[in-house]
C-alpha positions in Angstrom: 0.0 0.0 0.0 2.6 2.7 0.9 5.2 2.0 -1.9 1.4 2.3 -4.3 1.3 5.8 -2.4 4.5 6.5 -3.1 4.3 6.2 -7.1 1.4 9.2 -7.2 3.5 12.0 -6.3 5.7 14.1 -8.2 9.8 14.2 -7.1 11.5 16.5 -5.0 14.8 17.5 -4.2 15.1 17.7 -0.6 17.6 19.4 1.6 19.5 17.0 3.9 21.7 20.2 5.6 21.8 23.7 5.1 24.1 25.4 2.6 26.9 27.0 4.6 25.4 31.0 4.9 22.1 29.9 3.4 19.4 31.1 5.7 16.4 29.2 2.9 14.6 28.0 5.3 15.1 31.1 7.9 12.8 33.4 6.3 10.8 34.3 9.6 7.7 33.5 8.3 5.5 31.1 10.2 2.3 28.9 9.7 -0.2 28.0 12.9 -1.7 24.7 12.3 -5.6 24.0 13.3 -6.8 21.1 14.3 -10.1 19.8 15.1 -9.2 19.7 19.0 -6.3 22.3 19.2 -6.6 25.7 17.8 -2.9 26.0 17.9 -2.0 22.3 17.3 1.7 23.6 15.8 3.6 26.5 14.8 6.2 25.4 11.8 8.4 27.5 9.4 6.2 27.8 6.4 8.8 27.4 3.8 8.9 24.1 4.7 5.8 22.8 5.2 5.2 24.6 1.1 8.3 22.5 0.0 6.5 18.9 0.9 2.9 20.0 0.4 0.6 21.2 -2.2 -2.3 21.9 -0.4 -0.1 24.2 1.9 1.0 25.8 -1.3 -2.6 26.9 -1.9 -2.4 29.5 1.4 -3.0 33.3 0.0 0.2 34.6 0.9 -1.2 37.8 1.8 -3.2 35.5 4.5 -2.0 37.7 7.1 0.9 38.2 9.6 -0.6 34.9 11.2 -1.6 32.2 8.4 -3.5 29.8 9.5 -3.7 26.1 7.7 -7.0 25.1 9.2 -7.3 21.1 9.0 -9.9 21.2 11.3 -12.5 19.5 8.5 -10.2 17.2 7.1 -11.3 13.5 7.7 -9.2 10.6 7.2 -11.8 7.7 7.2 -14.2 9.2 8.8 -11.3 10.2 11.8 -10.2 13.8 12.2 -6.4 14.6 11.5 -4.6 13.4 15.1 -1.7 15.9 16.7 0.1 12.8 16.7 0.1 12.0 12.9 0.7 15.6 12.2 3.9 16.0 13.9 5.2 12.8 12.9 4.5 14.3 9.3 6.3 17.3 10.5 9.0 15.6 11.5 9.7 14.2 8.1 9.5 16.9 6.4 11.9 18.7 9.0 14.6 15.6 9.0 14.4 16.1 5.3 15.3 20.1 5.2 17.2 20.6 8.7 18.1 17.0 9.7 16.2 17.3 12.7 12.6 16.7 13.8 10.4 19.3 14.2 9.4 17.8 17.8 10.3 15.0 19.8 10.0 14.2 23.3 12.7 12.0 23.8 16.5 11.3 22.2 15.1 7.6 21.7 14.0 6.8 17.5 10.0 5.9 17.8 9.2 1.9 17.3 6.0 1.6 17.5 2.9 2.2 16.5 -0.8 1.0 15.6 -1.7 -0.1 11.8 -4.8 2.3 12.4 -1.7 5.4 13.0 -0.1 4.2 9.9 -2.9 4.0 7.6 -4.1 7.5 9.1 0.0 9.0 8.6 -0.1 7.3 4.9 -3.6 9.0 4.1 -2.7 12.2 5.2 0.4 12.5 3.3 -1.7 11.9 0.2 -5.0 14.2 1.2 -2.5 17.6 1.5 -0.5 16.7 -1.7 2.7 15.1 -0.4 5.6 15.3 -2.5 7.1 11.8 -4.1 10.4 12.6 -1.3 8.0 12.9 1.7 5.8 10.0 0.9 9.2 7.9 0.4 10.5 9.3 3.5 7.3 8.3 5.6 7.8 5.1 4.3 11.2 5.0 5.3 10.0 5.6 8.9 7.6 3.0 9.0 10.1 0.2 7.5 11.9 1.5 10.3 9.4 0.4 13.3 10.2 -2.4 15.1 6.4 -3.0 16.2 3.3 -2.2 14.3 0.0 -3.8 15.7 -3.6 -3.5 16.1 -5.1 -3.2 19.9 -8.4 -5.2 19.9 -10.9 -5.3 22.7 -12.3 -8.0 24.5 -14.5 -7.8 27.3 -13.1 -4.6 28.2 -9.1 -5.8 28.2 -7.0 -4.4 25.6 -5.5 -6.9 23.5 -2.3 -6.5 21.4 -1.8 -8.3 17.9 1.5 -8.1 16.2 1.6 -7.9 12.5 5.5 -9.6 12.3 5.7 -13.4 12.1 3.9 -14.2 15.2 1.0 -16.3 14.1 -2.1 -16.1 15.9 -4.8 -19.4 15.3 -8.4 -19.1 16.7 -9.6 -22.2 18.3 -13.2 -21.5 17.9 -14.5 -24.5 19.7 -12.1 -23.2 23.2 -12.6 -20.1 22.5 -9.6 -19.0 22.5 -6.3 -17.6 20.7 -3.2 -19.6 20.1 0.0 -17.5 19.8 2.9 -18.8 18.6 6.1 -16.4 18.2 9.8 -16.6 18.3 9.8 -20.3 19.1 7.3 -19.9 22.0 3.0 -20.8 22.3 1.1 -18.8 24.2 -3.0 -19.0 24.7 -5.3 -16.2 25.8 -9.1 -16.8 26.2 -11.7 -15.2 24.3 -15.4 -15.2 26.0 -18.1 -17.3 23.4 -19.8 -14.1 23.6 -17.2 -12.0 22.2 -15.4 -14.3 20.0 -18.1 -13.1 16.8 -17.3 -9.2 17.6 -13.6 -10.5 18.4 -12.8 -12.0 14.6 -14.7 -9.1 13.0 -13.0 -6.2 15.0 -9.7 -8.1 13.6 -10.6 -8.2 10.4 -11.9 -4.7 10.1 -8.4 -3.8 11.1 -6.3 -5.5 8.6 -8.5 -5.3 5.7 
């Protein structure tokens, strides 16, 4: 799916460092993000956020001495935009001109994350008109987790199901899971009465 993504966007030559001198990216201006829960969800240098997206492009530039890129309406299947896909999109596009992230909480490389985070990441990059660099780059970061999965409710406990190797076999008549990874089998019980909501809460997440 994301090397598909990848092929519908034009190339770009992205800055890995900045030119000795060059102050490109250093221009002053600035661009507040909205979101649909944070009025203020970022502030980013504008230059670069324009380089990697088409949509941003599309801001009058006499929008004011604070432009606003209001993504408050956008839906990703049927979700709004999350703070957390945004600034991992920022973050790309940042390593990509400065060589650092635009914000991260720790010194430690994210590697994790949820198929559903993914699939929302990979959707946005396409709704605001990635560039062909930045949708290779997000792809880049996600061949670079070490754990995506998909958290799946049962009876009010959280369950986590690893999309690697590990194969999972429903025992339908137990009702229950058998989980076999690494060498090791492991079995966690599934209530009769959830096992129906179970399989299809699964298979609404990989489809």
């Amino acid at each position: 799916m994301a090397s598909q993504l990848a092929d519908h966007f034009e190339p770009v030559r992205a800055m890995t460092e900045k030119p000795a001198g060059s102050r490109w990216f250093e221009s002053g201006e600035r661009l507040e993000i909205k979101l649909n829960d944070e009025a203020h969800a970022a502030v980013v240098d504008r230059k670069v956020v324009e380089l990697f997206s088409r949509v941003a492009r599309e801001i009058p530039a006499d929008s004011g001495d604070a432009p606003v890129w209001d993504l408050s309406g956008l839906l990703l299947e049927g979700q709004p935009v999350s703070r957390s896909t945004l600034i991992t999109w920022l973050n790309v596009a940042y390593k990509l001109s400065y060589a650092e992230e635009y914000e991260s909480s720790t010194n430690v490389k994210p590697t994790t994350a949820t198929a559903a985070e993914l699939v929302q990441l990979l959707t946005f990059a396409d709704a605001v008109g990635s560039t062909k660099g930045l949708v290779q780059a997000v792809v880049s970061y996600i061949e670079g987790l070490d754990d995506i999965h998909i958290v799946v409710s049962v009876a009010g406990t959280d369950k986590v199901l690893l999309l690697d190797s590990t194969s999972y076999q429903l025992q339908q008549t137990a009702a229950a899971i058998l989980v076999q990874r690494h060498g090791s089998r492991t079995v966690f019980k599934i209530p009769h009465e959830s096992l129906t909501s179970f399989v299809e809460a699964v298979a609404g997440q990989i489809e």
